[in-house]
Structures are given as C-alpha cells and as structure tokens.
C-alpha positions as CSV (number, residue, x, y, z in Angstrom):
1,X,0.0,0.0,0.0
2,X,1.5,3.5,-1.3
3,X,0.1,6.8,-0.3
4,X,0.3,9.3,-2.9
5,X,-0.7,13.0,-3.5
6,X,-3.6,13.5,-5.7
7,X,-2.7,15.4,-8.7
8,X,-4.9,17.2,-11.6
9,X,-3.9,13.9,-14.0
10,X,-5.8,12.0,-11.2
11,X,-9.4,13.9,-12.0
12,X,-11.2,11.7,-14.8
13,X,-10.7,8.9,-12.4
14,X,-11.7,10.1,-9.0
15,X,-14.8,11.6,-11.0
16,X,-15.5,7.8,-12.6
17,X,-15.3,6.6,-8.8
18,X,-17.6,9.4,-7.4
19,X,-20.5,7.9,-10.0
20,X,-19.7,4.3,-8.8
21,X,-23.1,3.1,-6.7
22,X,-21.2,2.0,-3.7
23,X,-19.1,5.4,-3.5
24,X,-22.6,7.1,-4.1
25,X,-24.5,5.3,-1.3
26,X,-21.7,5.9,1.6
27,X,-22.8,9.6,1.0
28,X,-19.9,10.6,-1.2
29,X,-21.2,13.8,-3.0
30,X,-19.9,15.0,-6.2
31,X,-16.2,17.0,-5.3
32,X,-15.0,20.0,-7.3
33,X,-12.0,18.2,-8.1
34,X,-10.5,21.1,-10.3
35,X,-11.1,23.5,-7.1
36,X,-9.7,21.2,-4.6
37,X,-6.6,19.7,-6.7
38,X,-5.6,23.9,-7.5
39,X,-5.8,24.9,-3.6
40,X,-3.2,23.1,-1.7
41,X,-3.9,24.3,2.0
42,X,-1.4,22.7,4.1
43,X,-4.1,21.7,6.4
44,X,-5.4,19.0,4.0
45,X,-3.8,16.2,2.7
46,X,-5.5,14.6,-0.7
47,X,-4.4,11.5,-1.6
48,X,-4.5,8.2,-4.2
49,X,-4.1,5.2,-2.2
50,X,-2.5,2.9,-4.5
51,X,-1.8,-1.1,-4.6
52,X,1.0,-2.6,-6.7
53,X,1.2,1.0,-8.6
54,X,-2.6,0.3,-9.1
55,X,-4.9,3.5,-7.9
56,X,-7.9,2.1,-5.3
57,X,-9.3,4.4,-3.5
58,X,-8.5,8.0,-2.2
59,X,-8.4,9.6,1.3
60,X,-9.0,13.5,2.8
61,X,-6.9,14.2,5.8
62,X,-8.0,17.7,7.5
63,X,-7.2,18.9,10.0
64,X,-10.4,19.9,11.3
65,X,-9.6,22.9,13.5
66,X,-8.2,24.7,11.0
67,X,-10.4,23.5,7.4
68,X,-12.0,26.3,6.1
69,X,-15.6,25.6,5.9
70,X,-15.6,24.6,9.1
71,X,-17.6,21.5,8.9
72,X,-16.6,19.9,11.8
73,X,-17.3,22.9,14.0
74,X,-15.2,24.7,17.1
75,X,-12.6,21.6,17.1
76,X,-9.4,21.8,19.3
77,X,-6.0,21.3,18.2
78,X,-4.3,18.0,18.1
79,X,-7.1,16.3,15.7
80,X,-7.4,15.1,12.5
81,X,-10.4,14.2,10.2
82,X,-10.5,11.4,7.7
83,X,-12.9,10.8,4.4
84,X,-12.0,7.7,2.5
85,X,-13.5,5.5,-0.4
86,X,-12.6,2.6,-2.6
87,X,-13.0,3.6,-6.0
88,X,-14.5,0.2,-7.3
89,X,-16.3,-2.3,-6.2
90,X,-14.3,-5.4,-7.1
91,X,-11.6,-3.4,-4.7
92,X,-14.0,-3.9,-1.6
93,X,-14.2,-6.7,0.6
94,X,-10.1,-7.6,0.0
95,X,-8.7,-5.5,3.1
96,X,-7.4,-2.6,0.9
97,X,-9.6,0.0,3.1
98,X,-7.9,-2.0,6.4
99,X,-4.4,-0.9,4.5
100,X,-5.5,2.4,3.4
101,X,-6.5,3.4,7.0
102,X,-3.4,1.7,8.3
103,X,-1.4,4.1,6.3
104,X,-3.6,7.3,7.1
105,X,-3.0,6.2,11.0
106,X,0.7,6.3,10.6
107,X,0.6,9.6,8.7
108,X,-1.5,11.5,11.0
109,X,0.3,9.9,14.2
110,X,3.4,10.9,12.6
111,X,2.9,14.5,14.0
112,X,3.6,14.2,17.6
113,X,0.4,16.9,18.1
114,X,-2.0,14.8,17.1
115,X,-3.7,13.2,19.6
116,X,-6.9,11.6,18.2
117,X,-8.9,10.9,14.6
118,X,-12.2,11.4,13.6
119,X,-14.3,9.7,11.5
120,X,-18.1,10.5,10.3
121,X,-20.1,7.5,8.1
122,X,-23.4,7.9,7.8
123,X,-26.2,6.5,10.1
124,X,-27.3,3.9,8.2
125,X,-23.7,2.7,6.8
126,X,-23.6,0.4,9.3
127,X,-21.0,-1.8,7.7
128,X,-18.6,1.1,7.8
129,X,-19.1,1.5,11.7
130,X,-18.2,-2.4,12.6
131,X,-15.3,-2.0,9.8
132,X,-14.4,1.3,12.2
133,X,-15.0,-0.4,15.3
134,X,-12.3,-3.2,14.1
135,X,-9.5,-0.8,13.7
136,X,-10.1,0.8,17.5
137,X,-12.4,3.8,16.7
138,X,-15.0,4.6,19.6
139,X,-18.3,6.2,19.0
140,X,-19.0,9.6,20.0
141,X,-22.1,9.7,19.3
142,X,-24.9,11.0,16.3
143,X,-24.7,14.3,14.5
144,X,-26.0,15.8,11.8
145,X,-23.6,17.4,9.2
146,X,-25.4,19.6,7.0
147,X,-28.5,17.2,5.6
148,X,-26.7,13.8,6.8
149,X,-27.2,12.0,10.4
150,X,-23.7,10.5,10.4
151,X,-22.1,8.8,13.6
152,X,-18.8,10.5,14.7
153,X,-15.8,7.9,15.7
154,X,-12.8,8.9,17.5
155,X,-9.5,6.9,17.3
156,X,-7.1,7.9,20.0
157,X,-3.1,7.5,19.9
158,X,-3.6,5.4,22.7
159,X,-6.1,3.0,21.3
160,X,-4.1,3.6,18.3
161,X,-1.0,2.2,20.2
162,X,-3.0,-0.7,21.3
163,X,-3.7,-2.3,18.0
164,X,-0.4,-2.0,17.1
C-alpha cells in the first residue's frame, strides 16, 4: 500500500469513482475536483491510495480545527479528520480499506500533536461502523452534518498504540 498526493492527471478517475453506486451510497457527494486539486492548504492532505502502482481508492486528511468551511465545527488542536472510499467495487471486501486506513494512522500519528482521529459514516452505513470499530475507533455519538445523520468515531493515539 502506497500513499500518494492526488494530482490534476488523477481527476477523470476520481470523477469515474464518485459515479460508482457504492461510492454514491456511503454519502460521497460529487467534489470540485478542479477547485480542490488547484488549492493546496497545508491543512489538508488529498491522496491516491495505491496497490502494486494500481490506484484504489483516495483519502482527505484535515485537520479539522483549521479547514476552512468549518464542517466539523469549534474543534481543538491535536485532531485530524479522515474521508476515504474505494474507487470500485471489485476493490471492496479484499482488506485494501484496512491498509489504506493503516497508512492514514501512521501519517497522522506521525505528528507528535495529534492526539486523536475522527471519522463520520453515515447513520445507516452500518458496515462502515463495525469495519471502524475493528480498527479501535470509539463512537462519540450521532450528529447531523449539514442534511446527513452520520455517527462520529474517534480513534485515539492510545487506542491507536493498542492495535499495534
């Protein structure tokens, strides 16, 4: 598993994942890829998770005190704030999102600062919260971002330490 910056060359594909059913039912909306890819804030990290040179999926890190829109509300320092997909199907179900976590864990823990990450599926993806559960996040509860009832998860250092 190689992380990777996401890069303008990248767009036609992440756009062909974003149409993909299971991307679209996790609550995946349409990006503005062009937008994103051309603003490189250095409290975001965009990146193309890739498998034997092979892209599968992508990952956001934020850091959530400091993203712009705010979405995550008055946050603290010391967190960060993953969004992650597989970009097709037939890539599901084969441990790649296991690895691609994996690999954001070490990046984000990297920073000695950075005490805990967040995490927000939806409600009703309730395959995503056991797969959450399984790699040490605890729930913190329901909220409603915008027009979706998601359930935040936190993943600590410590618990992070713990599975390792």
């Amino acid at each position: 598993m190689r992380l990777r910056d996401a890069t303008p060359a990248d767009i036609p594909m992440l756009r062909h994942w974003d149409e993909q059913p299971h991307v679209m039912a996790s609550g995946i909306e349409d990006w503005d890829w062009e937008e994103m890819l051309g603003n490189n804030p250095d409290w975001r990290d965009l990146l193309i998770a890739e498998v034997e040179g092979r892209p599968v999926g992508f990952l956001q890190i934020i850091d959530p005190e400091r993203e712009d829109t705010h979405y995550w509300g008055d946050c603290g320092p010391g967190l960060r704030a993953i969004d992650i997909w597989i970009g097709e199907v037939t890539d599901t179900g084969r441990g790649i999102g296991t690895q691609m976590m994996r690999a954001a864990f070490d990046r984000c823990f990297s920073n000695p600062d950075v005490s805990a990450v967040l995490i927000d599926p939806l409600m009703t993806n309730t395959a995503a919260h056991r797969f959450y559960r399984r790699l040490g996040f605890k729930s913190l509860g329901e909220r409603r971002f915008g027009d979706d009832d998601c359930l935040v998860f936190e993943l600590t250092r410590a618990d992070w330490r713990k599975g390792d």
